[in-house]
Structure formats: structure tokens, C-alpha cells
NUSESE-467219 format. One record per atom (N, C-alpha, C, O): x, y, z. Coordinates in steps of 0.2 Angstrom, whole numbers, plus 5000, padded with zeros to 4 digits. Example, Ala and Ser with C-alpha at 12.3 -4.5 7.8 and 13.67 -1.06 7.14 Angstrom:
<pts>
506649725039;506249785039;506649845039;507149835042;506449895035;506849955036;506450005039;506750065040;
</pts>
This chain:
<pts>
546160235487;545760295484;546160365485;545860415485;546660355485;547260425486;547360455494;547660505495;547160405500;547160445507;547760425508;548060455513;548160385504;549160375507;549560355502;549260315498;550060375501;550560395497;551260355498;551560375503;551560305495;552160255496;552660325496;552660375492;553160305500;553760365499;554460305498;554860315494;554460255501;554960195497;554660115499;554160095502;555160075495;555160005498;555759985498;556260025498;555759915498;556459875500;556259805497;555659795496;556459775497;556459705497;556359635503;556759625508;555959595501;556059565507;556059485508;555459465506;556459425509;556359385509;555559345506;555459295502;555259375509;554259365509;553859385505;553359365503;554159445504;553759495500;553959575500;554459585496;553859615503;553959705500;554059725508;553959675512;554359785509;554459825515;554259885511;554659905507;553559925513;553760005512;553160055517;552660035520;553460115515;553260155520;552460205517;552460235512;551960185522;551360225519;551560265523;551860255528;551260325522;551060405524;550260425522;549960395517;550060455525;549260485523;549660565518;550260595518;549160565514;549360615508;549660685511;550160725509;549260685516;549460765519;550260755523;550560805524;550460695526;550960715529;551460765528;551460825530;551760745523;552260765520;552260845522;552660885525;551760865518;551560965521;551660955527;552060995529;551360915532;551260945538;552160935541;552460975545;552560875540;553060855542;553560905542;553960925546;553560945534;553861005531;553761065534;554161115534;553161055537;552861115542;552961145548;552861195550;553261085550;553161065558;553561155563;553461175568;554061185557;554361235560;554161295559;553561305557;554461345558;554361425555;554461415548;554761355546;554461455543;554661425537;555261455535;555461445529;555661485539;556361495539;556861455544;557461455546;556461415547;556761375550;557061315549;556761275545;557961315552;558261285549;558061195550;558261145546;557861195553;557261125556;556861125550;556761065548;556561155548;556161165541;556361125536;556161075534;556861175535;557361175528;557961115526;558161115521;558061065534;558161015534;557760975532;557860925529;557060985535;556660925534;556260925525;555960885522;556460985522;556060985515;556560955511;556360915507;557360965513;557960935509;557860875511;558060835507;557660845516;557760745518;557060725513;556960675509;556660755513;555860745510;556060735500;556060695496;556260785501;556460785492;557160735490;557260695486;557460755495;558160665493;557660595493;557660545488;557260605498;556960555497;556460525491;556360465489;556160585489;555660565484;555960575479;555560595474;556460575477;556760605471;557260535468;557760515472;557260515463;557560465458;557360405462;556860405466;557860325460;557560295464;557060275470;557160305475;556560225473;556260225478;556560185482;556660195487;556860125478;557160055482;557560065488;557960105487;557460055493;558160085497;558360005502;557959955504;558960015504;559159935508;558659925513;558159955512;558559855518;558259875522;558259905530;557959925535;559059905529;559259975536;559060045530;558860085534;559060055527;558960115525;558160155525;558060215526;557660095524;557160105526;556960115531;556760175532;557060055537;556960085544;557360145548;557260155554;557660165545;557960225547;557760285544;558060345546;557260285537;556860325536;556260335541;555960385543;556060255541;555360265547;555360275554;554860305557;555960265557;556160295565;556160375563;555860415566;556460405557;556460485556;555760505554;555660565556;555460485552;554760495552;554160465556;553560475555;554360445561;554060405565;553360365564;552860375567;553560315558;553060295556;553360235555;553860215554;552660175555;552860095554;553060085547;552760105543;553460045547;553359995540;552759945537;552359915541;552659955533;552059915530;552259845527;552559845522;552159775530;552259725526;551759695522;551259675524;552159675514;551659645511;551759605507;552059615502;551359535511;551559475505;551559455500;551059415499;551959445496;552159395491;552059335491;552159305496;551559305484;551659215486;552359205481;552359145482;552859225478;553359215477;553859255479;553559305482;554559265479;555159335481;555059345473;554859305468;555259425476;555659465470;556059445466;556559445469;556159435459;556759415455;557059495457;556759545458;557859495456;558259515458;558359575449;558659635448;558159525443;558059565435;558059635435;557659665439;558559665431;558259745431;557559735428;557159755433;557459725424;556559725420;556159735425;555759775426;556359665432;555759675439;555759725441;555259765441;556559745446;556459825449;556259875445;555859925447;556359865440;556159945436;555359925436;555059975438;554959875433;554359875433;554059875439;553559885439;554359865447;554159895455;554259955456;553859995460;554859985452;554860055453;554360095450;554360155452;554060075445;553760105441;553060125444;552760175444;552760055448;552060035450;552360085458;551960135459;552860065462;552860115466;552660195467;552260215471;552960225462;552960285459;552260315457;552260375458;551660295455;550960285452;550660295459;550060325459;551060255466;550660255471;550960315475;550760315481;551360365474;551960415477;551660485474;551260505470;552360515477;552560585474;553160585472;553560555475;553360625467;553860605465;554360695464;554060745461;554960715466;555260755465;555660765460;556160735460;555660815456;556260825450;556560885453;556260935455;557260875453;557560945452;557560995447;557461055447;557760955442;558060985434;557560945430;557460885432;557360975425;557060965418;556661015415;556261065417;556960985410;556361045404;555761015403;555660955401;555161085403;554461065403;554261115396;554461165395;553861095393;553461145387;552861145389;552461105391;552661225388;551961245388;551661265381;552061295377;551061235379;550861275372;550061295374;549761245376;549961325374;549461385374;549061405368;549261445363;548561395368;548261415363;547861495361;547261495363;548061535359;547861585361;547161605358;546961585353;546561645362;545961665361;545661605363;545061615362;545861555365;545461505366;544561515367;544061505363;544561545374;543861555375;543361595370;542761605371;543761615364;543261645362;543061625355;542661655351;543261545354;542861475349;542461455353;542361455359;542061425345;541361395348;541761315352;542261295352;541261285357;541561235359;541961145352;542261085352;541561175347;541461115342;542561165341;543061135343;542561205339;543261235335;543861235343;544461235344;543261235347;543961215354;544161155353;544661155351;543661075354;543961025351;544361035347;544861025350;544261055340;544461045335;545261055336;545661015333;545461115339;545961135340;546461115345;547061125345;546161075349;546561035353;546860995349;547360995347;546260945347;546760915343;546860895339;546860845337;547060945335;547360985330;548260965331;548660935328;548361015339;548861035343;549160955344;549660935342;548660925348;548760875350;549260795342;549760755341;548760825338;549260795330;549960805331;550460775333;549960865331;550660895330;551060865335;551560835333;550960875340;551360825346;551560745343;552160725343;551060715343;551160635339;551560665333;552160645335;551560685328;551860695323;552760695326;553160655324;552760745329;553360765328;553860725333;554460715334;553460715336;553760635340;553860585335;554360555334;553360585330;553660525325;554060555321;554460515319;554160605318;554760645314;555460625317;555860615313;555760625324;556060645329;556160555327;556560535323;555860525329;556060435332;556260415325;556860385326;556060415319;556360425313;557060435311;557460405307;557260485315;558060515315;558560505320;559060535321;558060445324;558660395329;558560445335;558960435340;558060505337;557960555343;557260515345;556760515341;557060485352;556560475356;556460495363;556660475369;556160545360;555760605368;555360545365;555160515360;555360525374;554760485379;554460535383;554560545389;553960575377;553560645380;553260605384;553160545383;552760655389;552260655393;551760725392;552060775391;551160725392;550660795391;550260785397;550060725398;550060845400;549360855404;549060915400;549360955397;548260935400;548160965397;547961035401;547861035407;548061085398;547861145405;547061175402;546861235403;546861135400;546361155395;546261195390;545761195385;546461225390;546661285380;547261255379;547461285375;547761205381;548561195378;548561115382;548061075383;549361115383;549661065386;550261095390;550461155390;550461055394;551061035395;551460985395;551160935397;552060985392;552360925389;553160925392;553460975394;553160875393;553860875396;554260795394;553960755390;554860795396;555160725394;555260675402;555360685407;554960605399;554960565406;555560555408;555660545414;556260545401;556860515401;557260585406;557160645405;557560565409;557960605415;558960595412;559360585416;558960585406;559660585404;560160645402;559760685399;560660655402;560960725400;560760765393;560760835392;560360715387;560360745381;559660765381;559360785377;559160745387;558360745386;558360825386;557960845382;558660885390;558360945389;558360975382;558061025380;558960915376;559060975370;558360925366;558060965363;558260855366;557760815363;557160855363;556760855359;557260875369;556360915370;556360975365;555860995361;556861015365;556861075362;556761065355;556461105352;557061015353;557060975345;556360975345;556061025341;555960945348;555260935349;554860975348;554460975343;554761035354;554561105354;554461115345;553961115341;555261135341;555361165336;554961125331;554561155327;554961065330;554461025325;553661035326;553261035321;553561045333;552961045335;552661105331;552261095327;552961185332;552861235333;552861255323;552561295319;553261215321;553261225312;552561175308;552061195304;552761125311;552061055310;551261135310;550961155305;551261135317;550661185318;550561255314;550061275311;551161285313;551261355308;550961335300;550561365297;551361275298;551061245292;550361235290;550061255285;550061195297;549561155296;549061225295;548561215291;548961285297;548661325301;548561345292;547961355289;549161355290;549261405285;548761365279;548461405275;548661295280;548561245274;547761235277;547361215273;547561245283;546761235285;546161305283;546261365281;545561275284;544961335283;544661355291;544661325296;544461405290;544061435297;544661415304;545261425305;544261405307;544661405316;544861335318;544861315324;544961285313;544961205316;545861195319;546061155323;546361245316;547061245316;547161285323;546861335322;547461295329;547561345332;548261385333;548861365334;547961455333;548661495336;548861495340;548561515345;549761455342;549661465348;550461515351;550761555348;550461485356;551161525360;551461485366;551161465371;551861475365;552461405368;552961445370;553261485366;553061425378;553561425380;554061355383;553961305385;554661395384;555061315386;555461355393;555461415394;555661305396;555761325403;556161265407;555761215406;556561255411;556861205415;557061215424;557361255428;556761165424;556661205433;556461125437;556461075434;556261135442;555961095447;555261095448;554861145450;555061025449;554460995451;554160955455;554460925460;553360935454;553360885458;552860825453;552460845448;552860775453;552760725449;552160675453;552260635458;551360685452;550960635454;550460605450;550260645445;550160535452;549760525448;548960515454;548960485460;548560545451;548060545457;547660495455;547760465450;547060455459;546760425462;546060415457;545660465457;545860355453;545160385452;544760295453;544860245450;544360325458;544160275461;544660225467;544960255471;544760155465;545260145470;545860135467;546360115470;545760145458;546560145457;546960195455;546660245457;547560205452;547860255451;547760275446;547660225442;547860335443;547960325434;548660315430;549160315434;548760295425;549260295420;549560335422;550060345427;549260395417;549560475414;549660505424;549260495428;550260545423;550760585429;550460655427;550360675421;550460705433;550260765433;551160785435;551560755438;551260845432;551660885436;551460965439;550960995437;551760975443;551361055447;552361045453;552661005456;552661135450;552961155454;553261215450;553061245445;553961215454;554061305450;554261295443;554361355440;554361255440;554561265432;553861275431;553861335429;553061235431;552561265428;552361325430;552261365426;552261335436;552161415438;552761465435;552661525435;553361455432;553761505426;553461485421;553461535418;553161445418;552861445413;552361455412;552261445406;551861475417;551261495415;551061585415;550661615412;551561595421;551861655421;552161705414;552061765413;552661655411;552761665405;552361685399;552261735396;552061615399;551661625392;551161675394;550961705389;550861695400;550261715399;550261805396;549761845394;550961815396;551161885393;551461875384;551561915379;551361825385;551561805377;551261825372;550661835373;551361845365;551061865358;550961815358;551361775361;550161785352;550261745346;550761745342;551061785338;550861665343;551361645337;552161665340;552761655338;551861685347;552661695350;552961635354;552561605357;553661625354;554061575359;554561615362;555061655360;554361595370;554761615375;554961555378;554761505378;555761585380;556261535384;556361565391;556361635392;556561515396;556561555404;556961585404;557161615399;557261595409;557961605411;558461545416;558561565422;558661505415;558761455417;559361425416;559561445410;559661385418;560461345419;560261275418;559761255422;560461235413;560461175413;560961135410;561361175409;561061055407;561561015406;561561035399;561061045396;562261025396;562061015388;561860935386;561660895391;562060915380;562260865378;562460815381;562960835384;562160745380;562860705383;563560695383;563860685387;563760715374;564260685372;564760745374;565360755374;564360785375;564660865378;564860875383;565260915383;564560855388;564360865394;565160825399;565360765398;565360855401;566260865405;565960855411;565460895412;566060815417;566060815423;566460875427;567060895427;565760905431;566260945434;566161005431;566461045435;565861025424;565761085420;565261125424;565061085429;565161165424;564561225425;564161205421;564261185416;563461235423;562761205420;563061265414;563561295414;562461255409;562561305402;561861365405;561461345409;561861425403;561561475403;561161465396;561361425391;560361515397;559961485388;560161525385;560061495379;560461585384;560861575377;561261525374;561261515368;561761475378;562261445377;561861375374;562061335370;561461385377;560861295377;560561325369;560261275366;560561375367;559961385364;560661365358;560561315355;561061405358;561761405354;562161325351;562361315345;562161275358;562261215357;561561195354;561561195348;561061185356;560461165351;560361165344;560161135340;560861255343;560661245335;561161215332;561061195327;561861195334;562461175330;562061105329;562161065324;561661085335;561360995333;560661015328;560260965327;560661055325;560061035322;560161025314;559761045310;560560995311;560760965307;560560885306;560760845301;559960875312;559760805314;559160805310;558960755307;558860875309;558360905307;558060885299;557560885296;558760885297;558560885288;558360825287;558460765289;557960845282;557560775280;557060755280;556860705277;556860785286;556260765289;555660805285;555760865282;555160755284;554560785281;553960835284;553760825289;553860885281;553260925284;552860955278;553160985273;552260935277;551560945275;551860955265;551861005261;552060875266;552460845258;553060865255;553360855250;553260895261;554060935257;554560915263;554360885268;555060925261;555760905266;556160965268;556361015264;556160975274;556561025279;557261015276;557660985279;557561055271;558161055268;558561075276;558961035278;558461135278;558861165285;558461185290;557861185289;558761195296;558361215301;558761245306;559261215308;558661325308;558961355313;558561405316;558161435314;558961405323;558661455328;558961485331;559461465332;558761555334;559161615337;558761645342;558161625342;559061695347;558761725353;558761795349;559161805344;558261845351;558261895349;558861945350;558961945356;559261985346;559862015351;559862115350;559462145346;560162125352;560462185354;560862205352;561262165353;561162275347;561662275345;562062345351;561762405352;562662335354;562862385359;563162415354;563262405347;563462465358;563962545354;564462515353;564962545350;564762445356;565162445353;565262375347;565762345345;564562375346;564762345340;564562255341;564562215337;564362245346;564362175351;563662155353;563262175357;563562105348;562762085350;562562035356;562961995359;562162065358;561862015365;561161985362;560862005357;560861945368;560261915370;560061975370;560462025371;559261985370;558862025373;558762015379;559061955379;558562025385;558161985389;557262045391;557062105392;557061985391;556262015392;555962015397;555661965398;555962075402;555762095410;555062055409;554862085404;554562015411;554061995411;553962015419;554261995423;553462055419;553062085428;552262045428;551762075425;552161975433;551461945432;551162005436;551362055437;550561945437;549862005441;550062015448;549762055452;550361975450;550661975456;551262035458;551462055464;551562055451;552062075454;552862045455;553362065457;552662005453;553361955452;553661995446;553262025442;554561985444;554661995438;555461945437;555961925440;555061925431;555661885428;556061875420;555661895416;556561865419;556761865413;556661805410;556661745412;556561845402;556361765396;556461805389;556261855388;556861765384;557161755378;556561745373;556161705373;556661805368;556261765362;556661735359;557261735360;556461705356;556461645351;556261625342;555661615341;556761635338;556461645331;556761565327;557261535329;556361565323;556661505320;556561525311;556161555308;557061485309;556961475302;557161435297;557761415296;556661405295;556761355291;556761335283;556261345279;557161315281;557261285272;556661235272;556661195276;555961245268;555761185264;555661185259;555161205256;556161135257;556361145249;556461215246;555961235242;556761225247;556961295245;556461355246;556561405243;555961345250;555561405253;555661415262;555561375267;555861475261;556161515268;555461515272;554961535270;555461475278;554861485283;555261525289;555761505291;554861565291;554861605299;554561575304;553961555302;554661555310;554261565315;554561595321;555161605322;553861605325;554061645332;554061725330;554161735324;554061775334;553961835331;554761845330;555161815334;554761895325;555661895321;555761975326;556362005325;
</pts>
């Protein structure tokens, strides 16, 4: 019913070795000091190693996570052993994970936002979800089409989503942004081509950062669908909420490029540089269908600045929430050939 949360298993001759916790431990264990306390800040970095990729762990590596946590192992019977199959482990890691918390460092998450929401009738709020929600299926199918498969994920934030990629490989942050751009044209079209309020305006931001990964409790089983909640979503909701209609904001943020790009040992890429390698790939783009016509071309830029001497930059955009926090974010314009008619989007 969600009162304990698996953090690993192992394998066992018999059956399973893994470690329950009640929901709350975790906080309190991470708590246990001052919060600059280097006692602290050990235990939130063993806590996030721990919860973060793999669960499988040896079975010394288990009981030496439960001696540091001072907590039992749980054994549980199998009427047969584990086949040793990746298909197995991976279909246990995945059932583990459903009953856990899961940690990400790095990934790109997308916010789409619908703007005005609250002020449609409840029949054109439906209508505009999914609407929103088309687009997302769509452009996933555009995408799988041209040999690219985002294995997105969406939670809803009630006026939008958040959308993120489940795959954790070096090319999924630019896959997503591929994504992002079809989603955000598909909706631009659709809007242009609808009557009344059934299409919505929205405003999308993209952002890469860290997380926490769970699926909660409904009744006594777990659900499918994974929530995410940590600082990438909190910069993006931060972001968009100062957003124009029709506007796309990017964070400020360091991530991988490309696989086939990506040099061991390179420095992460900066979002201009990401934005920059993104558009040289978007030549993946052509051909793809939108609302009966073919995307001849497809490119995108960061808003820029021209200095005195002559040297364009990025803009960056001081965003101050209600809080008082301030942070920087990139507009984003796109433009596209369909069939020989010039489309904009994002504000120019």
C-alpha cells in the first residue's frame, strides 16, 4: 500500500535478497545531521549512488548496505531460481524499480503548458488536453518513422504535461528535443487549422537536470505510469510560468551531446552548443508529414545579440520567480519549410 520502498536486491540460491525501508526513512536517514553537515552530505551521496541506475547488487554488497543502514534483509521465496537471461534481470529490475525511488542525475525533461487554461469551459479544457496529448503520440510516430525512438514518458500537471525520455543513453537528450520541435509545430498547425478553443496555446520549456523517479501506491498495487519531482522540474516550472504564449524556453544547463559525437573525457556541452549540435541533426527531419504536407527543412536558433564589435551571442534571459530566486533561460525560435511555405515558431 506504499508504507515501504525496496532500495536493492541480489539473487539468491531460493529466491530474492532485498532491502525494505518504510517510505519515510530515507528523509530521516539523510536528516540524521545539520544540513551542512558533512555526515549529512555523505549520507544523501551513498543514498543517491544507491538509488540511482541498477538495483541488482552482489550479495556482500547488499548486506553491507544493510549493516550501514541498520536494517534487515528481507527473504523471499521462489518456487524456482532466477534464470541468470538479461530479459530476466532486466524484467526484476524493472518490477523492483515500481516498488522504489529512483534517482537521476542528468536528463532532459519537457514542460508544455497550456496557457489560459483556467479560463475555458471544463468541456474545451478536455478538449485541449487532448488535443496536446495527439501531438505527443503524433510526433513520436513521426520520430519512430525516421529510425529516432523517444521512449517518452508524461505525467500530467493538469493545464500541460511533463514529458521526459525513459532511455538514459548519450543521444536521448537531443531525441527529446527532436520531439519537443515536432510536438510544438504539429500543435502550431493543428491550432491554425481548428475552430473555437478545442486546439491549445501553449508554452514549452526544455531543461536538464536531476531527479527523483516514483511510482505511487493505488490500493495495494503500484502503478505502471512513474512520476518525476526534483530540480529539473522545479526549473521548469519556474521557467515556464514567466513564459509568453507560444513561447519556448531552454534552461541553462550542461549536458552530453550525441552519441556518435560524444569523446570520453570531453566536457559536457553548454545550451547554446546543444542547441547548435541539435540543429546540424535536424536533417532527420525532412520528410516528415505535418497536416498533409512534407517538412522540406527544419531549423532552430537561440535568440542573439549583436555586440559593438560586430559578434553575436545568445541572449540570456534573467527569469526572478515569486520567490525571488533568479535564473537564466534561452529563447528558442524555429523555422520551418512546408513545402515551400516558411512556418515560424516560438516568439522570433
Amino acid at each position: 500500500m506504499g508504507q515501504s520502498i525496496v532500495l536493492c536486491w541480489s539473487a539468491d540460491e531460493r529466491g530474492l535478497l532485498v532491502i525494505f525501508v518504510p517510505h519515510y526513512y530515507l528523509g530521516n536517514y539523510c536528516a540524521s545531521g545539520s544540513s551542512d553537515s558533512e555526515e549529512t552530505q555523505t549520507n544523501e551521496a551513498f543514498i543517491r549512488d544507491l538509488i540511482s541506475g541498477q538495483r541488482r547488487k552482489s550479495r556482500e554488497q547488499l548486506f553491507a548496505v544493510a549493516q550501514r543502514l541498520d536494517v534487515a534483509p528481507t527473504f523471499i521465496r521462489l518456487s524456482t531460481p532466477l534464470s541468470e537471461e538479461e530479459n530476466v534481470v532486466g524484467a526484476v529490475e524493472q518490477l523492483i524499480k515500481r516498488y522504489g525511488l529512483s534517482y537521476v542525475d542528468s536528463r532532459a525533461v519537457l514542460l508544455f503548458d497550456i496557457s489560459e487554461f483556467s479560463l475555458y469551459t471544463p468541456f474545451e479544457q478536455a478538449s485541449q488536453l487532448n488535443s496536446l496529448s495527439y501531438s505527443l503520440n503524433s510526433a513520436y510516430t513521426k520520430l519512430l518513422a525516421q529510425g529516432i525512438d523517444v521512449n517518452f514518458a508524461r505525467t500530467t500537471t493538469g493545464d500541460g504535461y511533463y514529458v521526459w525520455n525513459r532511455d538514459l543513453l548519450a543521444d536521448t537528450n537531443q531525441g527529446l528535443f527532436y520531439f519537443m520541435l515536432l510536438v510544438v509545430a504539429d500543435n502550431a498547425v493543428a491550432r491554425a487549422a481548428s475552430r473555437g478553443n478545442t486546439v491549445p496555446v501553449i508554452r514549452t520549456a526544455f531543461h536538464v537536470g536531476s531527479h527523483y523517479e516514483l511510482y505511487q501506491a493505488e490500493g495495494v498495487n503500484p502503478t505502471v505510469f512513474s512520476y518525476i519531482v526534483g530540480q529539473v522540474t522545479i526549473e521548469l516550472a519556474r521557467i515556464v510560468d514567466l513564459a509568453r504564449p507560444h513561447q519556448i524556453l531552454l534552461g541553462d544547463f550542461n549536458c552530453t551531446v550525441s552519441e556518435d559525437e560524444a569523446t570520453p573525457g570531453e566536457p559536457l556541452v553548454a545550451t547554446p552548443d546543444f542547441v547548435d549540435d541539435c540543429n546540424r541533426g535536424l536533417t532527420v527531419i525532412s520528410g516528415v508529414p505535418l497536416s498533409g504536407k512534407t517538412i522540406r527543412s527544419m531549423a532552430c536558433r537561440l535568440s542573439e545579440s549583436v555586440l559593438e564589435t560586430g559578434e553575436s551571442i545568445p541572449n540570456r534571459l534573467q527569469i526572478k520567480d515569486k520567490h525571488g530566486l533568479v535564473r537564466d533561460a534561452f529563447n528558442l525560435c524555429i523555422d520551418v519549410d512546408l513545402d515551400g511555405e516558411l512556418l515560424r515558431f516560438g516568439l522570433q
